[in-house]
C-alpha positions in Angstrom: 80.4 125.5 81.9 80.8 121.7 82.2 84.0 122.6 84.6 82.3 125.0 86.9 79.2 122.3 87.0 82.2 119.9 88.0 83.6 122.1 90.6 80.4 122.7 92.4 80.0 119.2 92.4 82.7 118.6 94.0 82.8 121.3 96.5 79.0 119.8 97.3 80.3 116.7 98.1 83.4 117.9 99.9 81.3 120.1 102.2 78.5 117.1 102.5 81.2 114.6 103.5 83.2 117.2 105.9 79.8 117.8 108.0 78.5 114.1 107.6 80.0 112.9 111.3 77.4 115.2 112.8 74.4 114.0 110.4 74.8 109.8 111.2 75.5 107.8 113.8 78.6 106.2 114.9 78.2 103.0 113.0 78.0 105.1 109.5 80.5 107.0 110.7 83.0 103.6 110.6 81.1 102.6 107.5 83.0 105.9 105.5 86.0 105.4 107.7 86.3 101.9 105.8 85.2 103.6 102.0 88.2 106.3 103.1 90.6 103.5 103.3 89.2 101.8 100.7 89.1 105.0 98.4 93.3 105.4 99.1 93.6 101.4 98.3 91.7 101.8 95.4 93.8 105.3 94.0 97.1 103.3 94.9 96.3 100.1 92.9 94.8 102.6 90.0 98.6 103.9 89.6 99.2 100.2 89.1 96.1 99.1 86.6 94.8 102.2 85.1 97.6 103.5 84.2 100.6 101.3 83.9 98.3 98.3 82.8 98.9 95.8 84.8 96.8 93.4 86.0 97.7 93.2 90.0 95.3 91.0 91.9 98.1 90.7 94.7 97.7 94.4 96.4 96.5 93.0 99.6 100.2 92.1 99.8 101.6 95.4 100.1 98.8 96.7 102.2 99.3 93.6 104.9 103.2 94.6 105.2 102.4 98.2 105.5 100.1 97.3 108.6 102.5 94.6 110.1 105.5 97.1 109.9 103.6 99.3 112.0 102.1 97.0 114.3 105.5 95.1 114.9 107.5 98.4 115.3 104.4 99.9 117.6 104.4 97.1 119.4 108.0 95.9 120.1 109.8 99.3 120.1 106.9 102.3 121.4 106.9 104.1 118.2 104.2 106.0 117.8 102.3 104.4 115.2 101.5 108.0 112.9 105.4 108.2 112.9 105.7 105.1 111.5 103.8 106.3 108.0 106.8 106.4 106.1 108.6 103.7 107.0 105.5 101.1 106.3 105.4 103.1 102.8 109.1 102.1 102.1 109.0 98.5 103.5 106.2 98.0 100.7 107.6 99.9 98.2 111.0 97.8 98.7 109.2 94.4 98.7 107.1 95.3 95.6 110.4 96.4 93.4 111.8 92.8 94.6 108.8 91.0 93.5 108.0 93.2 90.1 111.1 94.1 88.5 111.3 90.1 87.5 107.8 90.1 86.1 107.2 93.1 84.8 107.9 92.6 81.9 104.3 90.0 81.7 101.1 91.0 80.4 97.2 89.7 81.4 96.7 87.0 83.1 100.3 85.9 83.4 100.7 88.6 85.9 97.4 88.3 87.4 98.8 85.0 88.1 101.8 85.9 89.7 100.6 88.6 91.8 97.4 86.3 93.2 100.2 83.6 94.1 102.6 86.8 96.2 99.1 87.5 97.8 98.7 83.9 99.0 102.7 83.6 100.3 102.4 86.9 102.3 99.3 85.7 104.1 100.6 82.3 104.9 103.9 83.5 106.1 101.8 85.6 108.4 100.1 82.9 109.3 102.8 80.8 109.6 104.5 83.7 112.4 107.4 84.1 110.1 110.8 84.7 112.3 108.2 84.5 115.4 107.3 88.3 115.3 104.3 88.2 112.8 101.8 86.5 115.6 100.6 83.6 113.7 96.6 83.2 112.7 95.9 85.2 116.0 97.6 88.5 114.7 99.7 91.2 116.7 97.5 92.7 119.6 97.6 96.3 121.1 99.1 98.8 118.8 98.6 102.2 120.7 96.0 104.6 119.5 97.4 107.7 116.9 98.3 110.4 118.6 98.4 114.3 116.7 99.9 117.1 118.5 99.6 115.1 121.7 95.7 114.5 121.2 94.7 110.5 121.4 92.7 109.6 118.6 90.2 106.8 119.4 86.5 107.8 118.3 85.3 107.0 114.6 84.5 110.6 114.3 88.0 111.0 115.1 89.3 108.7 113.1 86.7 110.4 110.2 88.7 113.0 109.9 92.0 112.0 110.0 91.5 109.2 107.5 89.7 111.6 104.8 92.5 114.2 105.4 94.9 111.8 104.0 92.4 110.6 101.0 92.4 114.8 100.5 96.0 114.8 100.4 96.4 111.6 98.5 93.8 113.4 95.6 96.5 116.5 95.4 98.7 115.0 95.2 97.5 112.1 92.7 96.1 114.8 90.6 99.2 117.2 90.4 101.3 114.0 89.7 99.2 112.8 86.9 98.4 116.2 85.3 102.0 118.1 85.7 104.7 116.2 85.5 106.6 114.0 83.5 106.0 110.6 85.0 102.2 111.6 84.5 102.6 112.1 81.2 103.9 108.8 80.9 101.5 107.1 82.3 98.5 109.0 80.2 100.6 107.6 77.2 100.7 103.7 78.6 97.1 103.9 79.5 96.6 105.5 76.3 98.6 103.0 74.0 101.8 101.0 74.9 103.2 100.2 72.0 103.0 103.5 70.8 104.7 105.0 73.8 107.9 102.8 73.9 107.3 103.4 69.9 107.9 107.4 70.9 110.6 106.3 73.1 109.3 106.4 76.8 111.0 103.2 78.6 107.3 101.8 79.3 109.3 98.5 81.4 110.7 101.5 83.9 107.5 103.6 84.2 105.2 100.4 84.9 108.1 99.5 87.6 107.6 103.1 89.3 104.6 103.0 89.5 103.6 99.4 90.8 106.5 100.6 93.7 104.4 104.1 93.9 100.9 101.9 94.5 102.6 99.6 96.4 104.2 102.5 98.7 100.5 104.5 98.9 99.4 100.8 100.1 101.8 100.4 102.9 101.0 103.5 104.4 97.2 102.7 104.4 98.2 100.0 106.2 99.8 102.1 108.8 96.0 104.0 109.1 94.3 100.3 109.2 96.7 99.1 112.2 95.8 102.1 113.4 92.0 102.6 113.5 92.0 98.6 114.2 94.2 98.5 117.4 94.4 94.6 116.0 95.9 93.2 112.6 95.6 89.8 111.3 96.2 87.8 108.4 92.8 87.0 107.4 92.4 91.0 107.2 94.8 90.9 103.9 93.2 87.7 102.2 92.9 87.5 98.3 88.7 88.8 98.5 90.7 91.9 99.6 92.9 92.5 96.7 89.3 91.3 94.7 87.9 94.3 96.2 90.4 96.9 95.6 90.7 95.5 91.5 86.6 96.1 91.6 86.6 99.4 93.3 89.4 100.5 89.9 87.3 98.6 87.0 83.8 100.1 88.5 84.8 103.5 89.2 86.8 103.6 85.9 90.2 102.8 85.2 92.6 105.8 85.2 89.8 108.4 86.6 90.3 109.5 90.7 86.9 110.5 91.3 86.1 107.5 89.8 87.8 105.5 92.9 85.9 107.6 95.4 82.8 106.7 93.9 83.9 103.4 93.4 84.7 102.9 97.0 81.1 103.9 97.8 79.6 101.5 96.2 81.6 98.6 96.6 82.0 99.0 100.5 78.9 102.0 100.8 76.1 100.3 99.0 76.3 96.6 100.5 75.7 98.1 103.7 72.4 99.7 102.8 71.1 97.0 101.8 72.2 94.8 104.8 68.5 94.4 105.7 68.2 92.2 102.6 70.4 89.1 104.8 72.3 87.4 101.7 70.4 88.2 99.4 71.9 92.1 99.3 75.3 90.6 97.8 72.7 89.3 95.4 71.8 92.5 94.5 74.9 94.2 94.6 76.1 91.4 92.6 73.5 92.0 89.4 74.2 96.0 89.7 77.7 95.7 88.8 76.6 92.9 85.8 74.2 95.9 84.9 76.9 98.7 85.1 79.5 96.2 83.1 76.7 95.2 80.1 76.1 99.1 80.0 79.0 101.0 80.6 81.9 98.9 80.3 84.8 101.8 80.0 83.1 102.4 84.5 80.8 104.9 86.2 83.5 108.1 85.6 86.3 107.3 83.4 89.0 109.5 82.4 88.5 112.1 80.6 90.8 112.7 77.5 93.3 115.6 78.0 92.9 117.9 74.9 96.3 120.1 74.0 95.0 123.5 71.6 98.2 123.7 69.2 99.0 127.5 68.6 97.4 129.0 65.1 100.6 130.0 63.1 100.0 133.5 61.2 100.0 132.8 58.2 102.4 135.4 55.5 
């Protein structure tokens, strides 16, 4: 019964969010294009936290050269910037094996340490115009609008529905790799206990390496959508509040849990906004929600729930 509740739930929401572009105006609209992208940073860096375990407050990193691949190849070479979606995945996921397969082995905040300082050298290389192509603290300038079977893509409503059709994909296939495969399986037993997974001889150092490369490569391509949707990167888009933000969106929603990064996302990008008539003060009261929520329920607003195995019943002679 709980499942079918679940599933309607869902479904509600699904159909709710599909239809919402002709329920709000334009300016909501961009508000849920910026909780979609926020929503596929989150479910990236929860690969990396929630269920590997380690404490990244450096995403922002990977997101920024995800978004200055594209821009630079859009902008330099004509490729159209949708086409590009694989290759900004693969630049990130080739810079964060370089940078984590020295430190992965680290735990706390001796990696949260290490990951804010790879957050702070990205943006100041950027800012810095590293070999002269990164455009300084005034960023790279017209990246072309997405194009999809020859149709230019350029109003939030647009932009709407191609943003949540990834985070749609991105669930799939999040869900299926978590649920059915090996490398999930691995990951329910670091999130569940480390020491007794490498005790039941999963290699936990190359599990925690895929999958801070597989955040780091979800990351990339988000930035490919942000270049996108933005027309204009720069590098105070990818400073170290971001990576904040994407670490609150995982601990709020709860750690491990996708529907808990959706929700997540709302609030953390949704709820400030609807309180924007407040002036300052509505950070204030974001602020002493999430003190609430923490005090209350630490574990976040929808954790994981545990998977159950039934064990077959032998007949007994």
């Amino acid at each position: 019964m709980k499942k079918d509740l679940r599933t309607f739930i869902y479904a509600c929401v699904t159909v709710l969010l599909a239809i919402s572009p002709y329920l709000v105006n334009r300016y909501w609209i961009d508000v849920l294009n910026t909780v979609g992208l926020y929503a596929l940073l989150g479910m990236s860096l929860n690969l990396i936290v929630g269920h590997a375990g380690l404490f990244n407050l450096g995403h922002a990193a990977f997101y920024a050269v995800g978004a200055y691949t594209a821009a630079i190849l859009n902008t330099r070479f004509g490729i159209p910037i949708l086409w590009l979606l694989p290759i900004c995945g693969l630049t990130a996921g080739v810079f964060a094996a370089l940078i984590a397969r020295p430190v992965v082995h680290l735990r706390g905040d001796y990696l949260a340490i290490v990951t804010i300082g790879v957050n702070e050298i990205v943006r100041i290389a950027l800012i810095n115009n590293i070999f002269g192509i990164t455009g300084g603290s005034n960023g790279i300038f017209g990246i072309t609008r997405p194009r999809v079977f020859g149709y230019v893509i350029k109003r939030p409503d647009q932009f709407f529905y191609l943003i949540w059709v990834f985070v749609a994909v991105t669930i799939f296939l999040f869900y299926r790799l978590e649920q059915y495969s090996r490398f999930g399986r691995a990951l329910n037993y670091l999130r569940g206990d480390e020491v007794a997974a490498e005790g039941s001889g999963i290699d936990t150092a190359h599990y925690k390496l895929a999958a801070f490369v597989l955040g780091a490569v979800w990351a990339g391509m988000v930035g490919n959508l942000f270049a996108a949707k933005m027309t204009i990167i720069s590098p105070e888009s990818f400073s170290f509040w971001e990576s904040v933000l994407m670490f609150v969106i995982v601990i709020l929603g709860g750690s491990g849990s996708i529907p808990g990064m959706i929700l997540g996302a709302f609030l953390v990008v949704g709820l400030p906004e609807l309180f924007r008539g407040f002036s300052s003060g509505r950070m204030l009261i974001f602020g002493a929600a999430m003190v609430l929520m923490m005090i209350f329920r630490h574990e976040g607003i929808l954790p994981p729930r545990p998977r159950t195995f039934v064990l077959p019943v032998l007949d007994e002679e």
